[in-house]
C-alpha positions as YAML, in Angstrom:
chain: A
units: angstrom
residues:
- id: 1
  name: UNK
  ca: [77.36, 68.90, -72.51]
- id: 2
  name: UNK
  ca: [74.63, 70.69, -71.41]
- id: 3
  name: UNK
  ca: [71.58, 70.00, -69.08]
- id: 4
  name: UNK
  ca: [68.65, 72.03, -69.32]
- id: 5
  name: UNK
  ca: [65.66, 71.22, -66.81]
- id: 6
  name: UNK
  ca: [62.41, 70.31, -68.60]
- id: 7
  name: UNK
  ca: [59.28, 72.34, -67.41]
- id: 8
  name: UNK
  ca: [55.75, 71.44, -67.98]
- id: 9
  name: UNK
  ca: [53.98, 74.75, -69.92]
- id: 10
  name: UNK
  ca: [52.83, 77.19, -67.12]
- id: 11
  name: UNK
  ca: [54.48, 75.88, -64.13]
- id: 12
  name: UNK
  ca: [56.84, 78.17, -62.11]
- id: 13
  name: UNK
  ca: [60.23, 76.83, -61.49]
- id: 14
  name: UNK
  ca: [60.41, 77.84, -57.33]
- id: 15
  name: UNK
  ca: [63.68, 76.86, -56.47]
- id: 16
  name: UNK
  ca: [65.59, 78.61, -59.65]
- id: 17
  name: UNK
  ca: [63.60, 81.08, -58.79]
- id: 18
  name: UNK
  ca: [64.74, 81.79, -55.34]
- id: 19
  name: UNK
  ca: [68.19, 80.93, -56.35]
- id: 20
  name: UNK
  ca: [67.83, 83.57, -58.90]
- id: 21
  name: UNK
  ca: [66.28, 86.14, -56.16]
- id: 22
  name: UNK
  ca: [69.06, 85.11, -53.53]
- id: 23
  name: UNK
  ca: [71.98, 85.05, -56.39]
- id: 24
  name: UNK
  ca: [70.64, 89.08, -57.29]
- id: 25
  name: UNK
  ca: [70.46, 90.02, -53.70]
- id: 26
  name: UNK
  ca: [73.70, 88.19, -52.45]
- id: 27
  name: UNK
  ca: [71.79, 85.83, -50.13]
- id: 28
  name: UNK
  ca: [72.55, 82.83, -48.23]
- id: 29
  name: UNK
  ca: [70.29, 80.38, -48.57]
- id: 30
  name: UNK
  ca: [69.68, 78.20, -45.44]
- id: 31
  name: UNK
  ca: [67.94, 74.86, -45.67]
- id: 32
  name: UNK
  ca: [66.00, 72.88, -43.46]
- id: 33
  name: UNK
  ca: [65.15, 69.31, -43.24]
- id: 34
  name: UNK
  ca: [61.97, 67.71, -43.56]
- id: 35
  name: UNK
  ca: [60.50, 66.36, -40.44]
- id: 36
  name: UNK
  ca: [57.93, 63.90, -39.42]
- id: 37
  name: UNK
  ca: [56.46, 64.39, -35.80]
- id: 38
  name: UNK
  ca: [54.20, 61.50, -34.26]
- id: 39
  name: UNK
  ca: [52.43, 61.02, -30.79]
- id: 40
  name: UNK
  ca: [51.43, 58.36, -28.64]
- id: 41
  name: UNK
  ca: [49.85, 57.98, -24.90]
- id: 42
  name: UNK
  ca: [53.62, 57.26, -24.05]
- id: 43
  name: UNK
  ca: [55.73, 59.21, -26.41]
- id: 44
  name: UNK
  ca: [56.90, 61.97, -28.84]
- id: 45
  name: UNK
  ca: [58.45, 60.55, -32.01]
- id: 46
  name: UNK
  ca: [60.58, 62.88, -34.51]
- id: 47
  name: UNK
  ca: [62.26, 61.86, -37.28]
- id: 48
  name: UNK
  ca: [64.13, 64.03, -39.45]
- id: 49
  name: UNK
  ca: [65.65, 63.61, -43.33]
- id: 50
  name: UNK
  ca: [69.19, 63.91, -43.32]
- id: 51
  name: UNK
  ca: [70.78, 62.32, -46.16]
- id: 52
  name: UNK
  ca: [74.34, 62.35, -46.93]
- id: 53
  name: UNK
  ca: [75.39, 63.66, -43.35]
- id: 54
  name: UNK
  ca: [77.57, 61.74, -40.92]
- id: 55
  name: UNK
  ca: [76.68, 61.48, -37.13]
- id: 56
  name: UNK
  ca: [79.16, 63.72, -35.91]
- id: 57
  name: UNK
  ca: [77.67, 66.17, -38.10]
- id: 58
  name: UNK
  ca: [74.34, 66.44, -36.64]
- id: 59
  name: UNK
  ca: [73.60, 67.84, -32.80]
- id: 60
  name: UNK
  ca: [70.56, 67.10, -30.97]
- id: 61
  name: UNK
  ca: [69.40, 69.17, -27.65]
- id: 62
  name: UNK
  ca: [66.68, 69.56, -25.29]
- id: 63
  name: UNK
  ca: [65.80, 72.17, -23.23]
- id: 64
  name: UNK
  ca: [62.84, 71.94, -21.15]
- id: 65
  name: UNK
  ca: [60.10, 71.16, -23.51]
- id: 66
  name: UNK
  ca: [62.26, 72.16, -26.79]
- id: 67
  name: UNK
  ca: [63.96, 69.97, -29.13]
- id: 68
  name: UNK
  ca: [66.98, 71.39, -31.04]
- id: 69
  name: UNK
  ca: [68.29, 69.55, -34.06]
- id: 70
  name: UNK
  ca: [70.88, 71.23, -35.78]
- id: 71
  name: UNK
  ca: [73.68, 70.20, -37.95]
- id: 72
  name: UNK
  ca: [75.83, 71.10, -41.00]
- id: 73
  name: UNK
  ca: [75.59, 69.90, -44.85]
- id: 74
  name: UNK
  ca: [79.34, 70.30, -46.37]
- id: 75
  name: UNK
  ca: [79.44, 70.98, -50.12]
- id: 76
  name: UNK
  ca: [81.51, 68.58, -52.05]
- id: 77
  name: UNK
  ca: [83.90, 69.90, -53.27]
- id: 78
  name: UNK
  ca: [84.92, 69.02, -57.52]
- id: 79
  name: UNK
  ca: [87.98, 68.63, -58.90]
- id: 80
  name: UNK
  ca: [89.71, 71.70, -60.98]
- id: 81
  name: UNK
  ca: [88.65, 71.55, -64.62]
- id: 82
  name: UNK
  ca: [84.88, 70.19, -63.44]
- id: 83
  name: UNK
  ca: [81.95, 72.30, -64.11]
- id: 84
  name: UNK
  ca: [79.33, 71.75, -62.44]
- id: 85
  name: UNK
  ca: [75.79, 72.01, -64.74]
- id: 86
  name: UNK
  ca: [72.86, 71.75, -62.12]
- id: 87
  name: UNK
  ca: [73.48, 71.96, -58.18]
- id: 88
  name: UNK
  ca: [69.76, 71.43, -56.71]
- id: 89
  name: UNK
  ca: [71.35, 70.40, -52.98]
- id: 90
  name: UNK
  ca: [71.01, 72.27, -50.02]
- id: 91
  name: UNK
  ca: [74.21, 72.89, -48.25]
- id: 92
  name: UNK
  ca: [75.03, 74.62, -45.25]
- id: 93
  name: UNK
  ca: [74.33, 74.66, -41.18]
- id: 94
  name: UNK
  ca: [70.61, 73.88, -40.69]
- id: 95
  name: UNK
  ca: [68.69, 74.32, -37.39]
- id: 96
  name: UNK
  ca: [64.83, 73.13, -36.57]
- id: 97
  name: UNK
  ca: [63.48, 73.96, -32.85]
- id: 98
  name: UNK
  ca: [60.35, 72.02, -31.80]
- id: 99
  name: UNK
  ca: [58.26, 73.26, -28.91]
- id: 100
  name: UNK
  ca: [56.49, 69.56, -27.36]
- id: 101
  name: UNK
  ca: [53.44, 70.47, -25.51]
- id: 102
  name: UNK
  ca: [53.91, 68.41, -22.67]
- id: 103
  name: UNK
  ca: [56.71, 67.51, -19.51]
- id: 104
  name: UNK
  ca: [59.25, 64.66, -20.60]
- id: 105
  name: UNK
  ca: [60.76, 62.67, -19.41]
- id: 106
  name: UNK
  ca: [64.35, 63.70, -20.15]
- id: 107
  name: UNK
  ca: [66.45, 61.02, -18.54]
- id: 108
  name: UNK
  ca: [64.82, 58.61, -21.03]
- id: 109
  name: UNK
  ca: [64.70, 60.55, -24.37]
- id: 110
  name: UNK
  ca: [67.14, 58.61, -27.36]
- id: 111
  name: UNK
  ca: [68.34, 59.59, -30.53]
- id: 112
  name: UNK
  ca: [69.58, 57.19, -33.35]
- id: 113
  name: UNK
  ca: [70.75, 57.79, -36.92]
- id: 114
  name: UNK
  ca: [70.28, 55.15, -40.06]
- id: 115
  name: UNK
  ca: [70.28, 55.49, -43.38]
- id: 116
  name: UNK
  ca: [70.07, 59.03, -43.59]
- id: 117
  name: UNK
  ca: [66.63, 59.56, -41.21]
- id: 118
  name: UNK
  ca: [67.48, 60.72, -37.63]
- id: 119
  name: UNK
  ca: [64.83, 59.30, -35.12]
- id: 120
  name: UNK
  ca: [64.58, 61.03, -31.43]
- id: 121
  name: UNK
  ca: [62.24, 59.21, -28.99]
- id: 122
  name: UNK
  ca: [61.23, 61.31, -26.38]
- id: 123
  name: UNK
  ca: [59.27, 59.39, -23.37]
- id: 124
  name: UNK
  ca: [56.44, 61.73, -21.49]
- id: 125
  name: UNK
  ca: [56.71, 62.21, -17.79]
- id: 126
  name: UNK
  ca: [54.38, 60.05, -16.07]
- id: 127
  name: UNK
  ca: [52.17, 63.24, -15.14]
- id: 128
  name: UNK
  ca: [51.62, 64.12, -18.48]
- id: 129
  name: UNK
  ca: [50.02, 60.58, -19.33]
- id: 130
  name: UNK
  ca: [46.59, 60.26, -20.22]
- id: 131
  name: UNK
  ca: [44.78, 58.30, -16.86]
- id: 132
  name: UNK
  ca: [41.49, 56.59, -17.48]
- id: 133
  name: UNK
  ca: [39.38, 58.10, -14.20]
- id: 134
  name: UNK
  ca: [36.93, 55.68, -13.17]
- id: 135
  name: UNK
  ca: [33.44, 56.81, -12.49]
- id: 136
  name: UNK
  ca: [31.48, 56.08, -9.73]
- id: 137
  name: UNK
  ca: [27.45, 55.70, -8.41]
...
């Protein structure tokens, strides 16, 4: 059997591309995963795509005012006499360090992992709160 890829006329292909570039050059291609960072009056919110990996493979730090999420894809491994047609997966260690512009409040700060998306709340320090001043005559 074989698979080819179907390309619309004129596109470029990126990703066979690089793994063409990094197969020539003997690279090691890295990945990282996609994140999504929002912001309230209250808190940070990150949440990070990490499919297929198991809690004890993914490490979350702070230092200060930087979030480290890090963490390691394994590559499953096939079974002798399998050939493998199309491997479009990243595997490998990943690492993502977010600088958060403001003091937090690190007693507080929580991390939880469900189906595959990796949410860390991070509470701001009260001093870094917004404070309505009030004006007066």
């Amino acid at each position: 059997m074989i698979l080819t890829q179907c390309e619309r006329p004129g596109s470029v292909n990126y990703g066979r591309l690089q793994a063409e570039l990094d197969q020539l050059f003997g690279a090691t291609r890295t990945w990282a995963p996609r994140l999504e960072v929002q912001e309230d009056k209250d808190t940070f919110s990150v949440r990070a795509e990490l499919p297929g990996l198991k809690r004890e493979d993914i490490e979350v730090a702070l230092n200060e005012n930087e979030l480290v999420i890090s963490g390691e894809r394994k590559a499953e491994t096939v079974g002798e006499g399998t050939e493998v047609h199309l491997r479009e997966r990243s595997y490998g260690k990943f690492s993502r360090t977010l600088t958060l512009p403001s003091a937090l409040a690190t007693d507080q700060v929580k991390a939880a992992y469900k189906d595959g998306i990796l949410t860390v709340t991070l509470p701001k320090a009260e001093a870094a709160k917004p404070k309505q001043i009030v004006v007066s005559e």
